[in-house]
C-alpha positions as CSV (number, residue, x, y, z in Angstrom):
1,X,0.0,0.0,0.0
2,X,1.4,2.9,-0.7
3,X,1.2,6.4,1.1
4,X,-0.4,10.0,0.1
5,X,3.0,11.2,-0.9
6,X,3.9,7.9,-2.7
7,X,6.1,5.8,-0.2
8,X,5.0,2.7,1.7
9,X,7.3,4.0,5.0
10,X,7.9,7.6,4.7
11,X,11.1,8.6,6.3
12,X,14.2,11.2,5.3
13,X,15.2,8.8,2.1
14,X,11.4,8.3,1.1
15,X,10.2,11.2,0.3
16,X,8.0,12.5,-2.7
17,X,7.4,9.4,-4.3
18,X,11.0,8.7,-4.7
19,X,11.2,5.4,-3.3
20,X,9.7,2.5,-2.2
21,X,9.9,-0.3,0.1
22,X,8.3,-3.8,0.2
23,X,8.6,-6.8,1.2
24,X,9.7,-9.6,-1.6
25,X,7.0,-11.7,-3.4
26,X,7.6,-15.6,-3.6
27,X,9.4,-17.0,-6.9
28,X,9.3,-15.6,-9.6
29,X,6.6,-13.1,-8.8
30,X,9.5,-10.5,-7.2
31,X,11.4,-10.1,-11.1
32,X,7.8,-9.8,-12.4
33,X,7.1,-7.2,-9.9
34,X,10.7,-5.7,-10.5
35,X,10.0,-5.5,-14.3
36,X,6.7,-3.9,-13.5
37,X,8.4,-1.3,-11.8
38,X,10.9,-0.6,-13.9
39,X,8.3,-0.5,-16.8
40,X,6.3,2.3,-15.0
41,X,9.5,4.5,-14.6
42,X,11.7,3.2,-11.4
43,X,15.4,3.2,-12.2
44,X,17.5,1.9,-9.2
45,X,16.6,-1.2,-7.2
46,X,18.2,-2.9,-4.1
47,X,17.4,-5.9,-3.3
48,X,19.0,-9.0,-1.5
49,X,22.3,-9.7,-2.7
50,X,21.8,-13.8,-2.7
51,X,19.0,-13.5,-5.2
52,X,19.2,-14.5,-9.0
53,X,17.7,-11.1,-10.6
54,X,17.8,-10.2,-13.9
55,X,18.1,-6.3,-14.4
56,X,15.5,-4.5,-16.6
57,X,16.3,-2.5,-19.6
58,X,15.4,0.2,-17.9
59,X,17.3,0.0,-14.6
60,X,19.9,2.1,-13.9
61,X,20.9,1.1,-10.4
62,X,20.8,-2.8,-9.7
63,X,22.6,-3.8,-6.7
64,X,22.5,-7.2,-4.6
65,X,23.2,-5.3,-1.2
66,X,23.1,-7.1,2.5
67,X,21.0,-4.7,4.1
68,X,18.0,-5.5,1.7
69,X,18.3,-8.6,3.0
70,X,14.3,-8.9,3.7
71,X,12.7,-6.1,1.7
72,X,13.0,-4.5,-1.9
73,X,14.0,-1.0,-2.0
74,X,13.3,0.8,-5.7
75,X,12.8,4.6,-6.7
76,X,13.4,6.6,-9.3
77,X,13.9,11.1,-8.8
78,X,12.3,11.8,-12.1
79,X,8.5,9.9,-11.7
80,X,5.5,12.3,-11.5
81,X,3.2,11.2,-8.0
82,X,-0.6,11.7,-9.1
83,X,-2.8,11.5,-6.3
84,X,-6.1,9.4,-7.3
85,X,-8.9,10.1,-5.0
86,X,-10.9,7.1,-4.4
């Protein structure tokens, strides 16, 4: 779920709808989510450095890092945040 200003847990390196973080999917469902992403305009992903990830076309950043060891961090500076009121 994601936040008002974009993030799922706003903090100082969250902001804007810079970046997100989330927990991983099982199988295969975490490159299909990753692909999705990068699709819709995120650049950089972080991600647990033990997993067999193939980087998107798109991505800029793709690092295998220890301390997203249990969650997938992705952003990207340049996306527009459209609020959609429900």
């Amino acid at each position: 779920m994601l936040q008002k200003d974009g993030t799922c847990f706003p903090n100082v390196s969250h902001v804007n709808g810079q970046s997100i973080d989330t927990e991983y999917l099982s199988g295969s469902k975490t490159q299909e989510f990753i692909d999705a992403l990068a699709y819709f305009g995120f650049n950089s992903f972080y991600y647990s450095a033990n997993m067999k990830l193939i980087q998107p076309k798109n991505a800029i950043t793709f690092k295998g890092e220890g301390g997203h060891k249990h969650h997938l961090h992705a952003g990207a500076e340049t996306i527009k945040v459209k609020e959609i009121n429900l």
